[in-house]
N, C-alpha and C positions, 0 to 999 in steps of 0.2 A: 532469408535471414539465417535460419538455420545452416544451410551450408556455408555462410562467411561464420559464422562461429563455430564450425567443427574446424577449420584452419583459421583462427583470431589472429595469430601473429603477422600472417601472410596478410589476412584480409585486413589490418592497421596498417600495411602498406602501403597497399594498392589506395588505401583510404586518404593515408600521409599525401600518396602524388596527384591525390585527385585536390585537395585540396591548397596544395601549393601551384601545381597549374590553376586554378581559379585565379588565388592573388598573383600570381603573375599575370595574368590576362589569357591564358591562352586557352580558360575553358568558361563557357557560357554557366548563367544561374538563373536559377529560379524565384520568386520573391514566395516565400513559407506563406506570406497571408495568403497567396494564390491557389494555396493545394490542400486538401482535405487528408490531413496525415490521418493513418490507423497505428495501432499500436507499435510499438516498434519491433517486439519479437510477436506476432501475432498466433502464434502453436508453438506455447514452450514445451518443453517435454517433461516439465513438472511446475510445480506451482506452490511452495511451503511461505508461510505468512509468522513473522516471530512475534513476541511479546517484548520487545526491549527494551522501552520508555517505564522507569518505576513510576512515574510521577503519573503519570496516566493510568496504571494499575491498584496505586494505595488512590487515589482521589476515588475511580469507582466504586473501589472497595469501599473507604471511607462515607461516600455517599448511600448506598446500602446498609450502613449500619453493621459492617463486617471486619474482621481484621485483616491487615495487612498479609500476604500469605508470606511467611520465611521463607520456604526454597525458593522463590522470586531472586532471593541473591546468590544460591548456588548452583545454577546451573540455568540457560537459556531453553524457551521452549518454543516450540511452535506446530501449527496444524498444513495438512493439505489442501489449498483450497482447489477448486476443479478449473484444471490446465484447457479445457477448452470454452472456456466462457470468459473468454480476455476482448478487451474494449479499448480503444481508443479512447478520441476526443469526441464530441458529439454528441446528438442524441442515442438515449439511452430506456429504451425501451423494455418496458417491467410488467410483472402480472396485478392483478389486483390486490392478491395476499403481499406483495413486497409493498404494496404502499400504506400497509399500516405499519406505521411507525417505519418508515424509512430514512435511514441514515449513513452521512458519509465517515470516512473514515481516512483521516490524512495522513500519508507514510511515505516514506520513500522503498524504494526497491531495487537488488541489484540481478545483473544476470550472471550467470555464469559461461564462462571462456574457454575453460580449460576440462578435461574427465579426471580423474580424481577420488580417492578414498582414503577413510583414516586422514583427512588430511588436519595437521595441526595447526592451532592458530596463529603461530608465528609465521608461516608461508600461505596464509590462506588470503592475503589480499592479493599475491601474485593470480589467484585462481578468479578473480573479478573482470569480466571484459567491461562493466558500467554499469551507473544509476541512473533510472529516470521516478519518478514519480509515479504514486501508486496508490488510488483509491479504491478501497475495499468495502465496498456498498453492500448491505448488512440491514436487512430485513429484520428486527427487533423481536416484533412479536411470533413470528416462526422461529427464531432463533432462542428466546424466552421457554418456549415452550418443551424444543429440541433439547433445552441445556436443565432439564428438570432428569433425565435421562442418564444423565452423566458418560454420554457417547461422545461428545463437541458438538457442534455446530455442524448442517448438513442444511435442509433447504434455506434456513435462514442468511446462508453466505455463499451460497455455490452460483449463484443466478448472476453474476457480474462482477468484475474485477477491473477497471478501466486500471492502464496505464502509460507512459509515454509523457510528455508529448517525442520525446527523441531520447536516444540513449547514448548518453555523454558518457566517454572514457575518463578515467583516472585520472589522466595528463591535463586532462584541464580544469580540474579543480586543484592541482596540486597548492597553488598559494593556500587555498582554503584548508590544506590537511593537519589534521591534529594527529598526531604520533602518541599512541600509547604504549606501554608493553603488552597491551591485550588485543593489538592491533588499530587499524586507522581512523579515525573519526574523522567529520567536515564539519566546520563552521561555516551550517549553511543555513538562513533564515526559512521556515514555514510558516505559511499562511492560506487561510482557505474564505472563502467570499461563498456565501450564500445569496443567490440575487442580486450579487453587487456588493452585500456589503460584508464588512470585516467582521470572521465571527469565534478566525482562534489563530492564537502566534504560537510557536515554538520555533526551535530549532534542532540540525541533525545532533549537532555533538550532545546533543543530551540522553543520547543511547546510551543505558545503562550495561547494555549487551554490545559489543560490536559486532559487525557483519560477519570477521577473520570468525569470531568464538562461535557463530552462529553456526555458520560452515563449520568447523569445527563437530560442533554437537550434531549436524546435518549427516556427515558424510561419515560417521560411527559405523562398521562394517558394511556401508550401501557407497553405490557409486553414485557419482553426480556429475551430471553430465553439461559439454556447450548449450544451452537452450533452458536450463534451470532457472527460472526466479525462483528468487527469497525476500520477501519484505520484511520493512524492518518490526512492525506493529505499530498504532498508533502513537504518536506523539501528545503530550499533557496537552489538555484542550481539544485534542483532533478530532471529537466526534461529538453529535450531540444528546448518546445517553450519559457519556462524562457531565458535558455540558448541564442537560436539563436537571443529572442529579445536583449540582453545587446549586444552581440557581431555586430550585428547589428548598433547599437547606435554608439559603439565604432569606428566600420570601417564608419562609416558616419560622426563623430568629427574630423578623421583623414584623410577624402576624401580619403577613400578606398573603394573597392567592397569586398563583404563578400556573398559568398554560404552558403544557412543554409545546417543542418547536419541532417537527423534523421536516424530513424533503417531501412534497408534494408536485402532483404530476403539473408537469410547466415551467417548472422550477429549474433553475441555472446552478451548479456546483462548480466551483472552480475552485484547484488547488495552487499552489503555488510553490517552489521550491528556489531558493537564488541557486541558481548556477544549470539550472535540469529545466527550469522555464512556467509555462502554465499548463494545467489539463483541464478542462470544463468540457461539462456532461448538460443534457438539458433533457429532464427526467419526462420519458412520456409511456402512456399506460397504453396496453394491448390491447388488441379488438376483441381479445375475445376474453368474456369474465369469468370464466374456470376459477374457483376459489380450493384452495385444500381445507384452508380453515373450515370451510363449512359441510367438509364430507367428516369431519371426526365425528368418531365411534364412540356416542355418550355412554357413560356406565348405566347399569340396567335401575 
């Protein structure tokens, strides 16, 4: 995969006449349920995850009992998450410390096509070779802890990043595309199924940040290269410390008890994206119980 996206234009090509030989008949296929897809760019050569969803940011906040943060609307941000712990569909194998309090994280993600710096957000959806869908699984209580630090996030989110199921070009979402001055949005529905069932909707145009401004902020005196993902950050609803903080709130206005929910080993995640397709994970725990949690260094 990497070397069709150091040459992307060439390689939409060859891709265009692979696909039109199909529908003309003159090339055999395969049926997708038949084949155990892995990620679609499987070693990117980086990995930045953004914050773009307000509605997902003031609701946390909001849940916490904190204020809204301002620079939230002037300017996009985002962290590194680690480029080689990318995951498919599938199971999805964790240590014991990631399963307290484990949770998913529903986003979409683009790759990058083209290398590129300084690039400005008016031409930066040219620098997109596609979207697929992209769950950012997110160890709570390592990451709770980690964020007491004021360094980001590090064991709590490095251990797994599934995405895929396939990486759809531009061209075919184009009915879906919202046009803004700040570059391109999709009207495209999200939904994520825990077990089967429905447990959060949004959708993409509700990026407060677009991907163009992302890149944008991205690519500020560094380059960025064919094989870059960028996600976009979660979506309102997309996880379930959003989640268990509102439900939370609620069973406490209504002097009720409320158990929060997150992923446990056995457990199905699946995301959903219209136009990029499904990805589901089926979380299983490691053989061997190495915990970090349990080696911290108590004060005297």
């Amino acid at each position: 995969m990497k070397e069709l996206l150091e040459v992307w234009n060439e390689s939409l090509s060859i891709c265009e006449s692979i696909v039109n030989n199909f529908h003309a008949g003159n090339t055999a296929g395969v049926n997708l349920d038949e084949l155990k897809l892995g990620p679609p760019v499987p070693y990117p050569t980086s990995c930045r995850d953004g914050y773009a969803f307000r509605q997902h940011v003031a609701t946390a906040r909001r849940n916490r009992g904190v204020p809204m943060i301002p620079e939230f609307d002037q300017y996009p941000v985002f962290y590194f998450t680690n480029h080689n712990a990318i995951y498919g569909g599938g199971d999805l194998i964790v240590e014991t410390d990631h399963l307290q309090k484990l949770d998913f994280e529903l986003e979409a993600a683009i790759v990058i096509g083209r290398h590129g710096r300084n690039i400005k957000s008016y031409e930066a959806d040219n620098y997109i070779a596609g979207y697929m869908i992209m769950n950012d699984f997110s160890a709570r209580v390592l990451q709770m802890e980690e964020m007491l630090l004021n360094l980001g996030p590090a064991k709590g989110k490095d251990f797994a990043t599934a995405i895929g199921p396939v990486l759809v070009t531009p061209d075919e979402l184009e009915n879906r595309k919202v046009t803004t001055p700040y570059g391109d949005k999709y009207d495209l529905e999200m939904k994520a199924y825990h077990n089967g069932r429905l447990i959060s909707e949004g959708n993409l145009k509700q990026m407060d940040w677009t991907f163009a401004e992302i890149i944008e902020r991205a690519s500020y005196g560094v380059d960025l290269y064919p094989g870059d993902i960028i996600g976009s950050g979660t979506v309102g609803t997309g996880c379930y410390l959003e989640l268990n903080g509102t439900a939370a709130l609620n069973a406490k206005e209504k002097g009720e008890e409320f158990t929060p929910v997150w992923l446990a080993e056995g457990d199905d995640i699946e995301l959903q994206i219209e136009g990029l397709g499904r990805l589901k994970n089926t979380i299983r725990r490691a053989v061997d119980d190495y915990s970090l949690l349990a080696r911290k260094k108590m004060n005297p």
